[in-house]
C-alpha angles and dihedrals in degrees: 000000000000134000127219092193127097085238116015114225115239124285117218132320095015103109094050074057103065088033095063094043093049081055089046090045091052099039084051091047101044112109084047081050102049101238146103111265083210092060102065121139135184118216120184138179118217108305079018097054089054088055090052091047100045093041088047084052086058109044126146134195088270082036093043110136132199096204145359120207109183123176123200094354127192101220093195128077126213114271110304097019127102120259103223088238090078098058088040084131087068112049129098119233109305133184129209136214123193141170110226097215084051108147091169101063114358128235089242080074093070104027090062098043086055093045079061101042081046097046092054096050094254117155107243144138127228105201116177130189122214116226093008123124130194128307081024097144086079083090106092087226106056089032087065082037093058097029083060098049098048088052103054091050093056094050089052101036110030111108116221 
């Protein structure tokens, strides 16, 4: 396949690629670093959300994470990719933020991914916001909500 673009974009899967390097990179960097190679999280916005969730599906032992945190996700790949609602077995705790008067990427999104976490027994949280669309964490206010509570539920949930 050809490209008519200066640079092509990256086909799939890419992106889960680069994701899973840049985990590896970390986890082999981590005492220079200073941090604990067993506390690693993925966080990811929309399109990126769907990376961190799909990269968090697939982990491996040098992949291996300790928490996702994914805001206004998209749960479903492009054709011939895996939606990360089919590796759900796999993932660490993850929690999950949400606008309810999201068109980008629907509520549903989110909703269903959490049904499954919740279904397997996986610690996650679900937190939706009414009247909020995406990318609504631009307003100050919801961004130090959300960063809160993300952080609480990794210090009670992230496993070592």
């Amino acid at each position: 396949q050809t490209c008519a673009l200066p640079i092509c974009p990256a086909q799939w899967p890419a992106m889960i690629d680069d994701a899973k390097t840049a985990i590896r990179w970390v986890r082999s960097n981590a005492t220079r670093l200073g941090i604990d190679p067993a506390r690693i999280a993925v966080v990811g916005y929309s399109a990126g959300g769907f990376i961190g969730l799909t990269a968090a599906g697939t982990q491996d032992e040098a992949t291996r994470l300790s928490a996702c945190v994914a805001y206004y996700a998209v749960a479903e790949g492009p054709p011939g990719s895996s939606s990360p609602l089919a590796n759900v077995s796999r993932f660490p705790p993850t929690v999950l933020f949400h606008g309810v008067a999201d068109m980008t990427s629907p509520l549903e999104n989110s909703e269903r991914l959490f049904q499954t976490l919740r279904q397997a027994k996986l610690q996650s949280e679900l937190h939706t916001f009414a009247g909020q669309d995406h990318v609504f964490d631009r307003d100050p206010a919801f961004a130090i909500a959300c960063a809160n509570l993300a952080d609480l539920f990794i210090q009670k949930n992230a496993k070592a």
